[in-house]
PDB file with SEQRES, HELIX, SHEET and CRYST1 records, atoms N, CA, C and O in Angstrom:
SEQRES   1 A   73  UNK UNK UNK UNK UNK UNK UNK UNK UNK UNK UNK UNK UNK          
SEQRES   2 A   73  UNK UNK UNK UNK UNK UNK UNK UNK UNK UNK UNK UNK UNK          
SEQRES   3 A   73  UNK UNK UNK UNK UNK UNK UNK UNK UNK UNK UNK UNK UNK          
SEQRES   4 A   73  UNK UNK UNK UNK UNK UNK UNK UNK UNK UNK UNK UNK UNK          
SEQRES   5 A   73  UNK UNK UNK UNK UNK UNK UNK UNK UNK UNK UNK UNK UNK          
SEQRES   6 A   73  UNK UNK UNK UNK UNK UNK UNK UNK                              
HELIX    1 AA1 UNK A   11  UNK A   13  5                                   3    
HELIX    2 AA2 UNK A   14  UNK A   25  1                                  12    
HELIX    3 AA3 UNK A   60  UNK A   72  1                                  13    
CRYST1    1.000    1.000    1.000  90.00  90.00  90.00 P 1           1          
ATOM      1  N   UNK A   1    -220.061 163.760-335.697  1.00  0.00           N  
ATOM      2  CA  UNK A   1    -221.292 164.497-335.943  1.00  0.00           C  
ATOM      3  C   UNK A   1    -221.773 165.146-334.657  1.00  0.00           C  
ATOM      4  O   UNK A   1    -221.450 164.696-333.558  1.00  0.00           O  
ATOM      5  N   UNK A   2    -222.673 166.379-334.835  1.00  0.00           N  
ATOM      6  CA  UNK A   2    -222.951 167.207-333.619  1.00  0.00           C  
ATOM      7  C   UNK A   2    -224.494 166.608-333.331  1.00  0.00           C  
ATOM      8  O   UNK A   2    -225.543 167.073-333.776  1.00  0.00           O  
ATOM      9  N   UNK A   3    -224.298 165.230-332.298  1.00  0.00           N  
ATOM     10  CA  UNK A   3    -225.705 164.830-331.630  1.00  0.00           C  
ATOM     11  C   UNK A   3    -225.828 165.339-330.265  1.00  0.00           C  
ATOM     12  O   UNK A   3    -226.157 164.709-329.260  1.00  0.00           O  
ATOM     13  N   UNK A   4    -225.600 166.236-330.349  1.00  0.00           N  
ATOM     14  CA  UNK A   4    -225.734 166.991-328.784  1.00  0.00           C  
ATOM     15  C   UNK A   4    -226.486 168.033-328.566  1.00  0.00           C  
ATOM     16  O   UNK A   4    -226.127 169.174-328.856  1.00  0.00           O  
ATOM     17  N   UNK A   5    -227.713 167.715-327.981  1.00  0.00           N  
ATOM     18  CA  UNK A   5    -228.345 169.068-327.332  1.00  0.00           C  
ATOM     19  C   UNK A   5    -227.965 170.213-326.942  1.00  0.00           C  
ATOM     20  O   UNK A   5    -228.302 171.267-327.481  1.00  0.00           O  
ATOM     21  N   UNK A   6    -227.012 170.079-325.684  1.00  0.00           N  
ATOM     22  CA  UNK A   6    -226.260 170.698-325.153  1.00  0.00           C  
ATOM     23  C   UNK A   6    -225.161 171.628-325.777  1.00  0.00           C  
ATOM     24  O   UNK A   6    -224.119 171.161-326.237  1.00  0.00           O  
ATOM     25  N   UNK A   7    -225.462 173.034-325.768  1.00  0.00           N  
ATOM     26  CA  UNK A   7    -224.756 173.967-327.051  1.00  0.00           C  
ATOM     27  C   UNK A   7    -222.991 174.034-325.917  1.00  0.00           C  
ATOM     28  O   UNK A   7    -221.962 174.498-326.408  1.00  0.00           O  
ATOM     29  N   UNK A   8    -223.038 173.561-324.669  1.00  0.00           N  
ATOM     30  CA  UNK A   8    -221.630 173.868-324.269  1.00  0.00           C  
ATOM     31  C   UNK A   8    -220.459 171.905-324.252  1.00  0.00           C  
ATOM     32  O   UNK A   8    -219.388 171.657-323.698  1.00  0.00           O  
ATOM     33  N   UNK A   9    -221.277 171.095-325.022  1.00  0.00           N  
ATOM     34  CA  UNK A   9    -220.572 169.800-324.957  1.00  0.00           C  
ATOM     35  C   UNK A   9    -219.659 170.542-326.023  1.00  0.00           C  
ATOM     36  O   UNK A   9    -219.839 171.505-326.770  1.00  0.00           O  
ATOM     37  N   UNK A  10    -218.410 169.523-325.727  1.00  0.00           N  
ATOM     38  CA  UNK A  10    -217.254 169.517-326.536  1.00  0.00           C  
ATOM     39  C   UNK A  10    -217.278 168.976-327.829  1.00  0.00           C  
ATOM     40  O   UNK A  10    -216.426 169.288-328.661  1.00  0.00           O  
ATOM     41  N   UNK A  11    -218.154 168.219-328.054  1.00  0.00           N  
ATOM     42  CA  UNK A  11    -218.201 167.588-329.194  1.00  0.00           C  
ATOM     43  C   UNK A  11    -219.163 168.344-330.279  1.00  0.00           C  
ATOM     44  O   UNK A  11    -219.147 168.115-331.489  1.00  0.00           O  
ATOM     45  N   UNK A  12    -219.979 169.262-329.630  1.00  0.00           N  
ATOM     46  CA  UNK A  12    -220.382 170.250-330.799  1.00  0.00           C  
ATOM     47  C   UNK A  12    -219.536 170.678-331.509  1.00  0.00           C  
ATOM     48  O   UNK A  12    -219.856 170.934-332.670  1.00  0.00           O  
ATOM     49  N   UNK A  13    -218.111 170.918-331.053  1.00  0.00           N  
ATOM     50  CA  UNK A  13    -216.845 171.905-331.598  1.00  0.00           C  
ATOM     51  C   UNK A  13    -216.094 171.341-332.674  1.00  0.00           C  
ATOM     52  O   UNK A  13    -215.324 172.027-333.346  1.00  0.00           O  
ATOM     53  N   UNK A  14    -216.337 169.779-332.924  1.00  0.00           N  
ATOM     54  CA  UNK A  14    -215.199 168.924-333.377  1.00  0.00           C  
ATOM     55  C   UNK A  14    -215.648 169.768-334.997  1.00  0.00           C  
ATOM     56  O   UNK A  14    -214.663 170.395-335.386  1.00  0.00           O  
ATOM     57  N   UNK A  15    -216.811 169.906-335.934  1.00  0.00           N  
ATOM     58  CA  UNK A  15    -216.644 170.569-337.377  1.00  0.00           C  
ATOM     59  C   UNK A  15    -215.963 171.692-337.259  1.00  0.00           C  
ATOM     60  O   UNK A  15    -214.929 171.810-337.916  1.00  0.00           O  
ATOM     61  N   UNK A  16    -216.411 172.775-336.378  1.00  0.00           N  
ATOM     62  CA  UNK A  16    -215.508 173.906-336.612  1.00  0.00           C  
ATOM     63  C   UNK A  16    -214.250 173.571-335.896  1.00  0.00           C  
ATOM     64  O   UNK A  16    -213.336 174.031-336.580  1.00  0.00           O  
ATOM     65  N   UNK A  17    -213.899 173.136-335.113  1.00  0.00           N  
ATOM     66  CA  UNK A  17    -212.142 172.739-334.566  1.00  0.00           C  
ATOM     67  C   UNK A  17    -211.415 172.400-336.513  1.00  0.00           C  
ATOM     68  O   UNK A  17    -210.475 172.925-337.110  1.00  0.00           O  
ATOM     69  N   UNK A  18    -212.543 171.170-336.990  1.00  0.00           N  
ATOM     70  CA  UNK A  18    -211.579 170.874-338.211  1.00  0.00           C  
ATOM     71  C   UNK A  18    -211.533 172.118-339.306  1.00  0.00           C  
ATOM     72  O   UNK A  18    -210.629 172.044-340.139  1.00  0.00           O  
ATOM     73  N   UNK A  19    -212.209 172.978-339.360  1.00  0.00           N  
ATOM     74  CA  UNK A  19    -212.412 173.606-340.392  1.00  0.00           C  
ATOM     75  C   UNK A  19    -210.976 174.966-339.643  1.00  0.00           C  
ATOM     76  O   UNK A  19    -210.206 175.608-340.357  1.00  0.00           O  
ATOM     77  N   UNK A  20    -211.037 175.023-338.205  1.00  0.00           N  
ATOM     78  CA  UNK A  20    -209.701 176.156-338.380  1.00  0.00           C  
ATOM     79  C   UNK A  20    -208.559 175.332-338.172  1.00  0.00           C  
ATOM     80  O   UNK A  20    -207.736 176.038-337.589  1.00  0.00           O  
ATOM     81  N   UNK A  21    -208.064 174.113-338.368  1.00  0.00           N  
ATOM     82  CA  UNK A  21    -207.417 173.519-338.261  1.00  0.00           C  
ATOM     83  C   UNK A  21    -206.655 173.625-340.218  1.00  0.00           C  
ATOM     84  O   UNK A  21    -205.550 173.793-340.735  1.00  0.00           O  
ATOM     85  N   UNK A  22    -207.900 173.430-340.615  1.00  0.00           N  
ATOM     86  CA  UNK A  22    -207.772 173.773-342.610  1.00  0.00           C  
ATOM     87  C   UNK A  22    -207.656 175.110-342.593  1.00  0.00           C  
ATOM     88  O   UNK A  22    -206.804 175.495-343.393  1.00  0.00           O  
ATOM     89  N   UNK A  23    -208.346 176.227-341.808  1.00  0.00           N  
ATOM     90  CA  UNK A  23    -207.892 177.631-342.209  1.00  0.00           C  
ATOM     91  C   UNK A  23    -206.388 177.940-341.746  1.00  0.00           C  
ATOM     92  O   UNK A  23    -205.815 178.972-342.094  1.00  0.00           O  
ATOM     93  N   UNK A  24    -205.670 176.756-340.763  1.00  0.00           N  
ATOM     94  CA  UNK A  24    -204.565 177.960-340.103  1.00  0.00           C  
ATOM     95  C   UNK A  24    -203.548 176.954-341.090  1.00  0.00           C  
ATOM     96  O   UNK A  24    -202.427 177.419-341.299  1.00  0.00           O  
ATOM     97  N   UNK A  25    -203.786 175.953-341.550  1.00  0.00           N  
ATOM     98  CA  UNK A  25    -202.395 174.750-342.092  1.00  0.00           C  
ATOM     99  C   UNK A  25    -202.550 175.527-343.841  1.00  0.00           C  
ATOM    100  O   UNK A  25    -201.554 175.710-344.542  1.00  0.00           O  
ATOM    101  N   UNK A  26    -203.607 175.799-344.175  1.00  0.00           N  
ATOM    102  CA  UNK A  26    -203.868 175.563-345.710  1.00  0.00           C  
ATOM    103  C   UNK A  26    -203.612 174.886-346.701  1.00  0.00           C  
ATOM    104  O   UNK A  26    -203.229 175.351-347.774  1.00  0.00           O  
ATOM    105  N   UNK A  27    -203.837 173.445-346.396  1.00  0.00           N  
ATOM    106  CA  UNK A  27    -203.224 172.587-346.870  1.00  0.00           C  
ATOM    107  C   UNK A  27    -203.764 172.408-348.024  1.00  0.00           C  
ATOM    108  O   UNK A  27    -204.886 172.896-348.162  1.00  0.00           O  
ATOM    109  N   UNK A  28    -203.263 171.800-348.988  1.00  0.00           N  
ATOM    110  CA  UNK A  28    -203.479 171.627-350.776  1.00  0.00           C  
ATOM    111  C   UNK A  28    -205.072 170.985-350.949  1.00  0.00           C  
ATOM    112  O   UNK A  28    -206.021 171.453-351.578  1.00  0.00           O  
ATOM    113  N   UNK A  29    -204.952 169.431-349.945  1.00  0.00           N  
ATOM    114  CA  UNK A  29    -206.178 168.805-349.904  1.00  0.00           C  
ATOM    115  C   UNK A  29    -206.276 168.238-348.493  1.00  0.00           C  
ATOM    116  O   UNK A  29    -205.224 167.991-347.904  1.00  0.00           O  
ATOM    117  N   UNK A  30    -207.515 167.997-347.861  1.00  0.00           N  
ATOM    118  CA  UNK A  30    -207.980 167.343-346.704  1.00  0.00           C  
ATOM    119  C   UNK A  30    -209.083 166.542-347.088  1.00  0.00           C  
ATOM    120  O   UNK A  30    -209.806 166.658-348.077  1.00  0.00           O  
ATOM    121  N   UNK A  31    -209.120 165.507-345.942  1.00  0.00           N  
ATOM    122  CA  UNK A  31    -209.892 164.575-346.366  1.00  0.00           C  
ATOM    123  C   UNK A  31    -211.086 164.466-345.363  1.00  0.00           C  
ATOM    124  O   UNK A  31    -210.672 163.666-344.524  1.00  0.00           O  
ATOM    125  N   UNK A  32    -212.135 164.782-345.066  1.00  0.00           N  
ATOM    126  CA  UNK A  32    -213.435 164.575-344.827  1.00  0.00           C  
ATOM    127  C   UNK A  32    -214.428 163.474-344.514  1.00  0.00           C  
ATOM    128  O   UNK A  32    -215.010 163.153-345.550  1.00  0.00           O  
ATOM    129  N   UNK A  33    -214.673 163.052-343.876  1.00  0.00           N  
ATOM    130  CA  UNK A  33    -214.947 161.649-343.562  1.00  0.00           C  
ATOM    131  C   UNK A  33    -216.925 162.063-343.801  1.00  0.00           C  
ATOM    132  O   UNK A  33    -217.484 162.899-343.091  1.00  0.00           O  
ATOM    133  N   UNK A  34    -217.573 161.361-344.786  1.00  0.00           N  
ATOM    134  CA  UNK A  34    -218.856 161.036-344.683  1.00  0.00           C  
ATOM    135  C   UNK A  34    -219.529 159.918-343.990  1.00  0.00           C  
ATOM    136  O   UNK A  34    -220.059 158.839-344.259  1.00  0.00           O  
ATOM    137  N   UNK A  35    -219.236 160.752-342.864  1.00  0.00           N  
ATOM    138  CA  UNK A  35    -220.095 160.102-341.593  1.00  0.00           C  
ATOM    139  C   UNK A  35    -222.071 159.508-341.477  1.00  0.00           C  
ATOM    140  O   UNK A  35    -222.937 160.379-341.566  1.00  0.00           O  
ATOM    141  N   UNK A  36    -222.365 158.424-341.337  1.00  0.00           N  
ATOM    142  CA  UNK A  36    -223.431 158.393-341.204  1.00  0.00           C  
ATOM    143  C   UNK A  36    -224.655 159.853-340.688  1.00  0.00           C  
ATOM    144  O   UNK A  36    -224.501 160.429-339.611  1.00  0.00           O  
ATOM    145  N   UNK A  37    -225.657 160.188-341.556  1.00  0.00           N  
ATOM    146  CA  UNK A  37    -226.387 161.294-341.113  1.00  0.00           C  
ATOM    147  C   UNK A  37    -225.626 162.506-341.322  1.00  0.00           C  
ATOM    148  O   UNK A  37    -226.045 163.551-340.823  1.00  0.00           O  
ATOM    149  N   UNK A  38    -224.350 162.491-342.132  1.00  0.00           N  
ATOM    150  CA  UNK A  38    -224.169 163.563-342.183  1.00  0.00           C  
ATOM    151  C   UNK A  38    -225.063 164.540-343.289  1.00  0.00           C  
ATOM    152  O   UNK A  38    -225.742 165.458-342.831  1.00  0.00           O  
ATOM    153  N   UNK A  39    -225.030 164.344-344.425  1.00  0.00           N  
ATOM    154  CA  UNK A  39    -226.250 164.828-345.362  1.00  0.00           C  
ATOM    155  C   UNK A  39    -227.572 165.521-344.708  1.00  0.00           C  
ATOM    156  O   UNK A  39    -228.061 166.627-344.937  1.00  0.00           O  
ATOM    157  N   UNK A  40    -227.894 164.712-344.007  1.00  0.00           N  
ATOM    158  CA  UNK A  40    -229.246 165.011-343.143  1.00  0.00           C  
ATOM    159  C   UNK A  40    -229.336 165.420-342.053  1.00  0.00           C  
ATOM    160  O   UNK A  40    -230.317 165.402-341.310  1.00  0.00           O  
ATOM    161  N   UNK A  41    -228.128 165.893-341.846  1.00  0.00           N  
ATOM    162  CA  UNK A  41    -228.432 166.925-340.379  1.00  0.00           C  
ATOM    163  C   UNK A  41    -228.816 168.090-340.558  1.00  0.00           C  
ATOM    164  O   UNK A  41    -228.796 168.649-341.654  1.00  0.00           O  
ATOM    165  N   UNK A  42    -229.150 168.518-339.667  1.00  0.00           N  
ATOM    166  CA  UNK A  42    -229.944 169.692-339.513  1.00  0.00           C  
ATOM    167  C   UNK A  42    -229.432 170.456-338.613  1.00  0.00           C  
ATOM    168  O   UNK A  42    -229.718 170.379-337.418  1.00  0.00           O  
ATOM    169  N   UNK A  43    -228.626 171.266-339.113  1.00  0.00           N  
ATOM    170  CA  UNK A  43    -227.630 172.268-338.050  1.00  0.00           C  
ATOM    171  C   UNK A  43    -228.784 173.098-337.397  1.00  0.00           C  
ATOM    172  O   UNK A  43    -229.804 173.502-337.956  1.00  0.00           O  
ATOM    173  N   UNK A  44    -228.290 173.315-335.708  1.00  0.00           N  
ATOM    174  CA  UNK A  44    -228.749 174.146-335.239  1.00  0.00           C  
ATOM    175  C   UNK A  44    -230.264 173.640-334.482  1.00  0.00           C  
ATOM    176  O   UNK A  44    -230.974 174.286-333.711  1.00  0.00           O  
ATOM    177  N   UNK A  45    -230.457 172.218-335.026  1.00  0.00           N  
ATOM    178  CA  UNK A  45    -231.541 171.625-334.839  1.00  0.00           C  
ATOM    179  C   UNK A  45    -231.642 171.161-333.075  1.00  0.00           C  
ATOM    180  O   UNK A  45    -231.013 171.813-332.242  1.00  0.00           O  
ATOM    181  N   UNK A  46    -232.451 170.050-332.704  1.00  0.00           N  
ATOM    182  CA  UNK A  46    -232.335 169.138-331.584  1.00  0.00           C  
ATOM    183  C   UNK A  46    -233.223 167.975-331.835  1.00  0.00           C  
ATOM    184  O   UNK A  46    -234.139 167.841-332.647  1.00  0.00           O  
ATOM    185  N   UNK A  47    -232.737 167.173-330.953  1.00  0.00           N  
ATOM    186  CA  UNK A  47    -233.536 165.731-331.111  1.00  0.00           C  
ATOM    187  C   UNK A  47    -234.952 165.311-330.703  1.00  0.00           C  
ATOM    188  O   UNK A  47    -235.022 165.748-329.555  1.00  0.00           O  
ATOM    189  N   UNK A  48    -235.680 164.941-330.873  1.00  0.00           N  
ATOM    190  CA  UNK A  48    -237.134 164.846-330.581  1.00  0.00           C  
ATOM    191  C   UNK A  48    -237.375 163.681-329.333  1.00  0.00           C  
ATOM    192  O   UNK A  48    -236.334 163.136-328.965  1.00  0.00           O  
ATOM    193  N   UNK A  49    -238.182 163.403-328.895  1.00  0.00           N  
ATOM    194  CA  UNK A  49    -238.361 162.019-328.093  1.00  0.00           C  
ATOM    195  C   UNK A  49    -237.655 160.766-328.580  1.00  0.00           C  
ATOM    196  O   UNK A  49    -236.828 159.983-328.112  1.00  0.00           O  
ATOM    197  N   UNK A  50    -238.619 160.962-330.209  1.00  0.00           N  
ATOM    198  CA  UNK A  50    -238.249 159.477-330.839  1.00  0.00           C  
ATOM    199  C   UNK A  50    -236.958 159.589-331.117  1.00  0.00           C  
ATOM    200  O   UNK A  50    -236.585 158.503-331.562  1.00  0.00           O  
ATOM    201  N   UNK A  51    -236.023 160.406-331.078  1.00  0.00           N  
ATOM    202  CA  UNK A  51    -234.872 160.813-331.386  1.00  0.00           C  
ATOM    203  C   UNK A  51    -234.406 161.075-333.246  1.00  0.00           C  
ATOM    204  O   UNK A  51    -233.403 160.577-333.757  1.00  0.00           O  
ATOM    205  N   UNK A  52    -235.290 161.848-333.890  1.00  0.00           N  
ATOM    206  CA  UNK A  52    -235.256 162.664-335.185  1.00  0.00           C  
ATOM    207  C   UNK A  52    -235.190 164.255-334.630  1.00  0.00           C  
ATOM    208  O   UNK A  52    -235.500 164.818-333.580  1.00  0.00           O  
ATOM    209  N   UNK A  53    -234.612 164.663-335.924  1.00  0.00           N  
ATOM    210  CA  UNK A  53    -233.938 166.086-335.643  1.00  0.00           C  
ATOM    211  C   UNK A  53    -235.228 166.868-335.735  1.00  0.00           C  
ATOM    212  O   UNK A  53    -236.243 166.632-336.390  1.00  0.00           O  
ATOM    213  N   UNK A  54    -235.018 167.571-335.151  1.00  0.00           N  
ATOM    214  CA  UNK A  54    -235.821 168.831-335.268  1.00  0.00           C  
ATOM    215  C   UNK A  54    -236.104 170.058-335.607  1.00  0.00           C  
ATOM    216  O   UNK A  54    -235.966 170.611-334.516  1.00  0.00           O  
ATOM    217  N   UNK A  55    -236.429 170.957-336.412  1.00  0.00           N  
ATOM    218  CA  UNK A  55    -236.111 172.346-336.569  1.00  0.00           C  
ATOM    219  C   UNK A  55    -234.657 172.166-337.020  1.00  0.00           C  
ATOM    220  O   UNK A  55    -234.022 171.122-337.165  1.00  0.00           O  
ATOM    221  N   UNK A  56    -234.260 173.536-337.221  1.00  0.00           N  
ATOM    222  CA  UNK A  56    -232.524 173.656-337.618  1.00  0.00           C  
ATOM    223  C   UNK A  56    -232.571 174.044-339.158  1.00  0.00           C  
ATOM    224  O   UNK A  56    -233.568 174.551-339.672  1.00  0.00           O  
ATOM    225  N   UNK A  57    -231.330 173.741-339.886  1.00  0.00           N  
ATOM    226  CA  UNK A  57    -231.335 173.915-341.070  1.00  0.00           C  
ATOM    227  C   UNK A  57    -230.946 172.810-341.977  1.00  0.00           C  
ATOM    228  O   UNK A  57    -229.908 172.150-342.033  1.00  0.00           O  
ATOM    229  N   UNK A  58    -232.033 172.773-342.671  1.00  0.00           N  
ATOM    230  CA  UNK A  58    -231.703 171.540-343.550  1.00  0.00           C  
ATOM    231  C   UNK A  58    -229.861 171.212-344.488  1.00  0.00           C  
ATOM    232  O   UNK A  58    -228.934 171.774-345.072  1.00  0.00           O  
ATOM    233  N   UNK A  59    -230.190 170.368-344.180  1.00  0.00           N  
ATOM    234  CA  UNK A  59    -228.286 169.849-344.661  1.00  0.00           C  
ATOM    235  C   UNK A  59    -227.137 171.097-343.836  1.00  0.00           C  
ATOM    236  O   UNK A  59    -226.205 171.633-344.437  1.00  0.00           O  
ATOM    237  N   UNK A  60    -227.451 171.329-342.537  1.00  0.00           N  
ATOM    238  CA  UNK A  60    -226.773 172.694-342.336  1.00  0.00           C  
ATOM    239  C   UNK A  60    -225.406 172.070-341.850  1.00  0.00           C  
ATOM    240  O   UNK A  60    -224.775 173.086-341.558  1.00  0.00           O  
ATOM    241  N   UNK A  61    -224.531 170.936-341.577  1.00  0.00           N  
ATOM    242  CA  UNK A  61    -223.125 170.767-341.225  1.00  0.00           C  
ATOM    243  C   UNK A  61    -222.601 170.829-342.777  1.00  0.00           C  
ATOM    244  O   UNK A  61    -221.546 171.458-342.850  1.00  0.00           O  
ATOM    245  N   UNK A  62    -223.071 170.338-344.033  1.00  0.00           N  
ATOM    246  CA  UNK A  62    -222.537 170.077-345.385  1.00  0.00           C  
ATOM    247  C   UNK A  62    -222.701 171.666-345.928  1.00  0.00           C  
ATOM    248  O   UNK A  62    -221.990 171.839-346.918  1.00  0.00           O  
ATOM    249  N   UNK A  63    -223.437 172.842-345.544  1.00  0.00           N  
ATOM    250  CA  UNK A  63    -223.515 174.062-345.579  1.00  0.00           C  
ATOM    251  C   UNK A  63    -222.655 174.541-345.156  1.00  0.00           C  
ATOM    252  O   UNK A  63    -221.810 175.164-345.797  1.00  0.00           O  
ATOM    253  N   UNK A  64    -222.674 174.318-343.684  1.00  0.00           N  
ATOM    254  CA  UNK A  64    -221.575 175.033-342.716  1.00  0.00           C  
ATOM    255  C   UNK A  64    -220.113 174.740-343.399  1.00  0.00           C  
ATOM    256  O   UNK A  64    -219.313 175.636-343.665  1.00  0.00           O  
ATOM    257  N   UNK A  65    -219.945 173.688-343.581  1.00  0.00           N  
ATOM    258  CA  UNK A  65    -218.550 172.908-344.116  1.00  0.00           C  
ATOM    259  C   UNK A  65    -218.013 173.852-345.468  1.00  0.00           C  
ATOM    260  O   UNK A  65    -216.924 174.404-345.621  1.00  0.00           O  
ATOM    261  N   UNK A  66    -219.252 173.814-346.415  1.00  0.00           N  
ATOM    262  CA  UNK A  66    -218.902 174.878-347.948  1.00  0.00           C  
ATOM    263  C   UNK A  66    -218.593 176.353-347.716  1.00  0.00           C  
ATOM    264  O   UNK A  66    -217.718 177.062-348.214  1.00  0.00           O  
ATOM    265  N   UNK A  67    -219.607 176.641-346.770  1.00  0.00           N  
ATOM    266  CA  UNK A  67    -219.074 178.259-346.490  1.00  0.00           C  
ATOM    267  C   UNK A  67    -217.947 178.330-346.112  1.00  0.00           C  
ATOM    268  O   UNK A  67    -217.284 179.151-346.746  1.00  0.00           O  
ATOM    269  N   UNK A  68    -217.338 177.722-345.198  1.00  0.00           N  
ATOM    270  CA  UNK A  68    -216.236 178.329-344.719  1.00  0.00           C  
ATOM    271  C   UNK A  68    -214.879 177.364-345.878  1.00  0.00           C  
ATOM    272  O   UNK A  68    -213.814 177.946-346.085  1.00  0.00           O  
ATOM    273  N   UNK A  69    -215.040 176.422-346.295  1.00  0.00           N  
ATOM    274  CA  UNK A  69    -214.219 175.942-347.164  1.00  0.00           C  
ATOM    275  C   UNK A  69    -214.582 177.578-348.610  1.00  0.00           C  
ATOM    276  O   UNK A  69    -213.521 177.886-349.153  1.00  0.00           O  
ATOM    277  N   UNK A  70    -215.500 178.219-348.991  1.00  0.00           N  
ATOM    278  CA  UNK A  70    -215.211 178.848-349.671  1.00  0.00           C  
ATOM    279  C   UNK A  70    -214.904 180.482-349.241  1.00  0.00           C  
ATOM    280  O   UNK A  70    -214.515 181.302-350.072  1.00  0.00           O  
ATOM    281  N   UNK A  71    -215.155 180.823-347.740  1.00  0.00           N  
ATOM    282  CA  UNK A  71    -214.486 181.711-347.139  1.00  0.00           C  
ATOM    283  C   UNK A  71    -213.001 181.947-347.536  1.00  0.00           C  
ATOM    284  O   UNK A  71    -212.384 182.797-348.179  1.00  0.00           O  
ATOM    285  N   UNK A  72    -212.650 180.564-346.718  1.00  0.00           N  
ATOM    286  CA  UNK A  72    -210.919 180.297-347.158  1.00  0.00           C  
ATOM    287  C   UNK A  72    -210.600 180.606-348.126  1.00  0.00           C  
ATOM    288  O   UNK A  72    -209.496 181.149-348.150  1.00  0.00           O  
ATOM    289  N   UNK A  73    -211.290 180.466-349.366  1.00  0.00           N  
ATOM    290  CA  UNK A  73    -210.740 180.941-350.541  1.00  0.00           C  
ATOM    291  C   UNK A  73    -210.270 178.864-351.416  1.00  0.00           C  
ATOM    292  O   UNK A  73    -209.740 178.766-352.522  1.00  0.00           O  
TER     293      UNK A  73                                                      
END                                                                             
């Protein structure tokens, strides 16, 4: 999951790394791991003091994930 402030950490990259990893193989099926908080993130967001998300877009990694799974086709 992307808990990083910081828009140049590496670990922001790991959803889209997997998603062109599915655009360049096109494989039949992949498997997706429902990670704690994933539902409830808030793409694009940041963390607060108490450490809750902030701003962003509601459910936006499970968004991000459909668009481009229906980009692909």
């Amino acid at each position: 999951m992307n808990r990083y402030q910081h828009g140049n950490e590496l670990k922001n990259s790991l959803i889209a790394t997997s998603m062109s990893y599915v655009d360049f193989y096109k494989p039949d099926y992949f498997l997706l791991e429902n990670v704690r908080g994933m539902m409830n993130y808030r793409l694009g967001g940041r963390r607060s003091a108490e450490g809750k998300h902030v701003g962003g877009m509601e459910m936006g990694v499970v968004k991000f994930i459909l668009r481009c799974l229906t980009a692909m086709g």
